[in-house]
C-alpha positions in Angstrom: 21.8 4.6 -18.8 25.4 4.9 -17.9 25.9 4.0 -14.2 29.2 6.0 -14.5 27.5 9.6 -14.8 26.2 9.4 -11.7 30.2 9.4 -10.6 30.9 12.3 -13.0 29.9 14.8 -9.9 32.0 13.6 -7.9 34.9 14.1 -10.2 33.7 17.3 -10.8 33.2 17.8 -6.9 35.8 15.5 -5.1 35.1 17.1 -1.3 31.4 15.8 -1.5 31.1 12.5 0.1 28.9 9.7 -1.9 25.1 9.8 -2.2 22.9 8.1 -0.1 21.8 4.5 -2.1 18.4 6.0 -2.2 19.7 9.7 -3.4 21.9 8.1 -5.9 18.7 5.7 -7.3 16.6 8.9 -7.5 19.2 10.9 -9.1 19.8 8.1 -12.2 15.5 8.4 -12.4 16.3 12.2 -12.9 18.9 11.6 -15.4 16.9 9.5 -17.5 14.1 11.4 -17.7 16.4 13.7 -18.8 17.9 11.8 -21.4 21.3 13.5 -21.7 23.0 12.8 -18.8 24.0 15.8 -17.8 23.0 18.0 -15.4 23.9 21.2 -13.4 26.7 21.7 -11.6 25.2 24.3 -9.4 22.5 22.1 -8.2 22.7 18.2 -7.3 20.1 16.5 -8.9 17.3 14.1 -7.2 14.1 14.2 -10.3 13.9 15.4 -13.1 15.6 18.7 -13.4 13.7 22.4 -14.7 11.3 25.1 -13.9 9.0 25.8 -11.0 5.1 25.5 -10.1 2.7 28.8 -10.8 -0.5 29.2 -9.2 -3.2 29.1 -11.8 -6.9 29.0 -12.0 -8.2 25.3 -11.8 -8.6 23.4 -15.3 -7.5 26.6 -17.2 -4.5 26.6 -19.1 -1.7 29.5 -18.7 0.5 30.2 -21.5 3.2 32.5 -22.0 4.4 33.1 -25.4 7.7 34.0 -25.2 11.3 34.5 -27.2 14.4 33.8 -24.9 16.8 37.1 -25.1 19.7 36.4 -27.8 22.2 37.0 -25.5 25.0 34.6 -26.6 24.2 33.3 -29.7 27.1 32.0 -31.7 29.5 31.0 -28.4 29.3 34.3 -26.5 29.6 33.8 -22.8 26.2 34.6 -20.8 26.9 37.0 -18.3 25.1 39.1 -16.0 25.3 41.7 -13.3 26.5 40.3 -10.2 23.8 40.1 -7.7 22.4 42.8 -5.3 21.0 42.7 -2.2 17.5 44.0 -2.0 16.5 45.9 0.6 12.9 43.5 1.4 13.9 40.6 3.5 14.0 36.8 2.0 11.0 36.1 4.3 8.7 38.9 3.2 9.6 37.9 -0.2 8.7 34.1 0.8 5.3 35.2 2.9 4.3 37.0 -0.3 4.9 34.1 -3.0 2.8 32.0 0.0 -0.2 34.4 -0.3 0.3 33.9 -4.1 0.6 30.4 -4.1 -2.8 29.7 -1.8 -4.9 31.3 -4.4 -5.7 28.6 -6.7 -5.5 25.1 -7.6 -5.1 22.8 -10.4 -6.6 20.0 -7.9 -5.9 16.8 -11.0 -7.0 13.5 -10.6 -5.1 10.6 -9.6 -5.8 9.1 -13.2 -4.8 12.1 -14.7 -1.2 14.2 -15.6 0.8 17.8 -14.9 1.7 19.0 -18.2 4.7 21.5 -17.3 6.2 23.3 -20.4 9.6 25.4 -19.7 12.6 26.1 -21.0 15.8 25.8 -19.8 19.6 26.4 -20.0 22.2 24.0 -18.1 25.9 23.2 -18.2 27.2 20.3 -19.8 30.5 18.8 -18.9 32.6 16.0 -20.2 36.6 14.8 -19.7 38.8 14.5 -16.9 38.4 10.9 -16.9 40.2 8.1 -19.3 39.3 6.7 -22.6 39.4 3.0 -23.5 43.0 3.3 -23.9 43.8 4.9 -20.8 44.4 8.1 -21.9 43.2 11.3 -20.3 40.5 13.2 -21.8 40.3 16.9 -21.9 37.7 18.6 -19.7 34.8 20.4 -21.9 32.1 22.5 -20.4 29.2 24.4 -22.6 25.7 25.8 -22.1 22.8 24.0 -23.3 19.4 24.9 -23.8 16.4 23.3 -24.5 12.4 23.7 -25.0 10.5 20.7 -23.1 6.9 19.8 -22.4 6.8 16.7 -19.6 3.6 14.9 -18.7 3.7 13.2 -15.2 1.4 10.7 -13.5 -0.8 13.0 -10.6 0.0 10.2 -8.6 3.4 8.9 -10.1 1.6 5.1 -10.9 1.7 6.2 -14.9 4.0 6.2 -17.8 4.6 9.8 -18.8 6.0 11.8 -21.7 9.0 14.2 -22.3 9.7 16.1 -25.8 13.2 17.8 -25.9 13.5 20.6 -28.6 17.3 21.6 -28.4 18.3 25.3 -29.0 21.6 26.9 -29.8 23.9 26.1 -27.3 25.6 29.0 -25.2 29.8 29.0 -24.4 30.0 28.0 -20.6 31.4 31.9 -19.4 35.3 31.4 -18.9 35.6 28.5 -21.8 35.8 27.7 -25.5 32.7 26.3 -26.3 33.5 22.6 -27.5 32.2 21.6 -31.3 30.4 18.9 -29.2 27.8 21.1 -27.7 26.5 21.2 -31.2 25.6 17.4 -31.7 22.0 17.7 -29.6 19.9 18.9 -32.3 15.9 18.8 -33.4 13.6 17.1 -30.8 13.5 14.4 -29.6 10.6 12.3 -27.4 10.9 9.9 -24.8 8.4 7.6 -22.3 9.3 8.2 -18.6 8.3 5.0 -17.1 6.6 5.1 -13.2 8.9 4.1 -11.1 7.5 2.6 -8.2 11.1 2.3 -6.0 11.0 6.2 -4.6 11.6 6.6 -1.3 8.3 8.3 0.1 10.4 11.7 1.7 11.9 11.8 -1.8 8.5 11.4 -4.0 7.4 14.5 -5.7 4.3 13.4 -7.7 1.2 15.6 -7.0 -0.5 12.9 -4.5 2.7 12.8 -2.5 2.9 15.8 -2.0 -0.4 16.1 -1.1 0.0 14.7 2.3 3.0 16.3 3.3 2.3 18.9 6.2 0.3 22.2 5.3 2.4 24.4 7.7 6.1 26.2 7.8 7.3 24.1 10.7 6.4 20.6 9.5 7.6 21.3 5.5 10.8 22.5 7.0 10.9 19.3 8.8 10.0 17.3 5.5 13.0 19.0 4.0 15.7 18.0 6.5 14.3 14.6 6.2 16.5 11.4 5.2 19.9 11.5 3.9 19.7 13.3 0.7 23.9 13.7 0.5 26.2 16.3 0.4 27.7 17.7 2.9 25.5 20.6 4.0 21.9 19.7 5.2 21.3 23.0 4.7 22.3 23.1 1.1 20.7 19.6 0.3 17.2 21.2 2.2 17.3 24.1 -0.7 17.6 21.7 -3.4 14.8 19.4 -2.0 12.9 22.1 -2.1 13.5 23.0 -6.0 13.1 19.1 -6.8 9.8 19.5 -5.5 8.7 22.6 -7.7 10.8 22.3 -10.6 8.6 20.6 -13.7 5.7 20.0 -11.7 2.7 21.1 -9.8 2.6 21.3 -6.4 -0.9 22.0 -4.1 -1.6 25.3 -2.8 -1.5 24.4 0.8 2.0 22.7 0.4 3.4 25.4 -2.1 3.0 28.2 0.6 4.3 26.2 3.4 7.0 25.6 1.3 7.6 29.1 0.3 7.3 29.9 4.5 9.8 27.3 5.2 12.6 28.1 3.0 12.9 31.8 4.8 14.0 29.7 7.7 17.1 28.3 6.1 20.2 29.6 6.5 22.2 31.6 4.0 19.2 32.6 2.5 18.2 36.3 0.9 17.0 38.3 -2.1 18.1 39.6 -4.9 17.0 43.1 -6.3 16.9 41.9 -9.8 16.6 38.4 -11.6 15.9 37.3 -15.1 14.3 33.9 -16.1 15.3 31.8 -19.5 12.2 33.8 -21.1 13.7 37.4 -20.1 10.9 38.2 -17.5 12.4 39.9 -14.9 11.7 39.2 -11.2 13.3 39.4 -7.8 15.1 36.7 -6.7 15.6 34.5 -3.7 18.4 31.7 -3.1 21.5 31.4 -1.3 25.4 30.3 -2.2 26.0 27.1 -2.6 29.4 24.6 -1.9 30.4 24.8 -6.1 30.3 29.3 -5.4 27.2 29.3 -7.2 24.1 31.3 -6.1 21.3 29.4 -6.6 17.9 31.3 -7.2 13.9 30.7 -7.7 12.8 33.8 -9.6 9.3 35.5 -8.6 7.3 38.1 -10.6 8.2 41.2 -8.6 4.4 42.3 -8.6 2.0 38.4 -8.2 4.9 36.7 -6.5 4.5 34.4 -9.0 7.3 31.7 -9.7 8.8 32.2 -12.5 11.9 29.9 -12.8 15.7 29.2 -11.8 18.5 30.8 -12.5 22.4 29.8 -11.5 24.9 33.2 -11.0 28.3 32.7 -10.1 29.6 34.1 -6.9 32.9 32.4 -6.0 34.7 32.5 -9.5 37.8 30.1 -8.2 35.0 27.6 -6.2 33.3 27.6 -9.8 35.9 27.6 -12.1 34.2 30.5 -14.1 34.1 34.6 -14.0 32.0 36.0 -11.3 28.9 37.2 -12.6 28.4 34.5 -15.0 25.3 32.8 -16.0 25.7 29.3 -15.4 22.0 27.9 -15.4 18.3 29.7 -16.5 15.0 28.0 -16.2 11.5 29.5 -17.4 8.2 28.4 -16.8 5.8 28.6 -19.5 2.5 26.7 -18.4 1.3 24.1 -16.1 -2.2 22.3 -17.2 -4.0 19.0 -16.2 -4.0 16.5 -18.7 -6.3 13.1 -19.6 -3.7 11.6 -20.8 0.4 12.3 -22.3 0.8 11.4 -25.9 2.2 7.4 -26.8 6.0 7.2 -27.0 7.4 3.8 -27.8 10.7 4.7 -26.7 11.6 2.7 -23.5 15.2 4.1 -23.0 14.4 5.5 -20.0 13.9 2.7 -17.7 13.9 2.2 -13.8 17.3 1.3 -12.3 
């Protein structure tokens, strides 16, 4: 792993200050379990980036077959309707999904995994920085999307698994898609090795989070926790939050806390309509972040169900791209309990 991409944000994003050493350790982890270092722009990373946690009935699988909308195929730019308002509050939305999310539990083992399968579409970017020779390189930005089943340790002290099945890539809305964002093809598996060096506040294996507090007032609390960078605590609380949801399985008791707690943050509030990366439509909660990007978790308008993610720009000079656009989509497909993830030799993806 480069220790460079980790800088690449702050290129992208020179008002942010540098991580934390223990924000910038966790944020290589995420990047190589991504294996593509790259990540969203919209959303700092801490884990392993994607998707969300749904409630489902213990030791029964849930699987959505789905087809992702064509929307554009071929280097079209992904746009959508800029968002409105809804007229239910981000809490009632919030206190619903925490009904939801108390109803059942997965309740794995310690010896056993979360299997999360999702996809997922992400910007890319590349450039602005020098070559070998000196020489400037041009700035690149495209879409890219993938299929991906993950298998993490229930109490992060076991290897995992990660398959990547790459999909046509999308333009990024507002530039010419680069003939680069056509090199990631076919899938691809890797080993994501445990990692024991995680700060406890920052750990988001299923026994972790286990014994973080089962009310609003104490998770809120556990989200302002530690310096996790950036400038606004508020901001980095919101992203905390999706690092704990997204490709993983969090317990009942902690989900709806959760859920409660993030009414209480500022800039928060709904969004009448809201697509996932599988075209299920939901309403959607999030709030603006510092790169004019609103950043939402989508839930099913009738369970309350999480759904995904989804990135909408806002600010169109803040983000560089037409306001409107699509910049990020995440869908949630299933979440099961595992004995075991399958063997992959590959050991690219070490601890730093």
């Amino acid at each position: 792993m480069n220790n460079d991409e980790i800088e690449m944000v702050a290129g992208i994003r020179p008002d942010v200050p540098p991580y934390a050493p223990e924000a910038k350790g966790a944020a290589r982890r995420g990047l190589a379990a991504a294996a593509t270092g790259r990540r969203p722009l919209w959303r700092r990373p801490y884990t392993v980036m994607l998707a969300g946690a749904l409630a489902v009935a213990a030791g029964v699988a849930v699987t959505a077959t789905v087809t992702a909308p064509e929307q554009g195929v071929g280097g079209t730019e992904v746009v959508v309707a800029m968002p409105e308002i809804a007229p239910m509050s981000a809490t009632e939305v919030l206190g619903r999904a925490a009904r939801a999310a108390a109803r059942n539990d997965l309740a794995p083992r310690d010896d056993q995994f979360v299997k999360v399968e999702s996809q997922t579409m992400y910007g890319s970017f590349s450039g602005m920085g020098t070559d070998a020779e000196g020489n400037t390189e041009a700035e690149s930005r495209y879409l890219y999307r993938t299929k991906r089943a993950i298998w993490q340790s229930a109490n992060g002290e076991k290897d995992g698994a990660l398959k990547i099945e790459y999909l046509e890539p999308y333009a990024y809305p507002g530039w010419p898609i680069p003939q680069e964002a056509h090199k990631d093809r076919g899938t691809e598996w890797h080993r994501l090795p445990a990692c024991g060096n995680t700060p406890d506040y920052m750990r988001t294996d299923y026994a972790s989070l286990k014994k973080l507090p089962a009310e609003a007032d104490g998770m809120r609390a556990h989200l302002y926790t530690g310096d996790r960078g950036g400038k606004s605590k508020d901001e980095a609380a919101w992203t905390t939050a999706g690092d704990m949801l997204r490709e993983n399985y969090m317990p009942p008791a902690q989900r709806a806390a959760l859920f409660e707690a993030l009414g209480t943050i500022p800039g928060v509030d709904v969004v009448r309509d809201a697509e996932d990366a599988a075209g299920r439509r939901g309403v959607g909660v999030g709030r603006v972040d510092q790169t004019g990007v609103r950043a939402d978790l989508i839930f099913d308008s009738e369970t309350y169900e999480l759904l995904g993610e989804r990135g909408v720009v806002v600010d169109e000079k803040a983000a560089r791209s037409p306001a409107g656009s699509l910049v990020a989509s995440t869908a949630q497909l299933s979440v099961t309990v595992a004995d075991s993830p399958p063997e992959v030799k590959d050991d690219a993806t070490g601890c730093p």
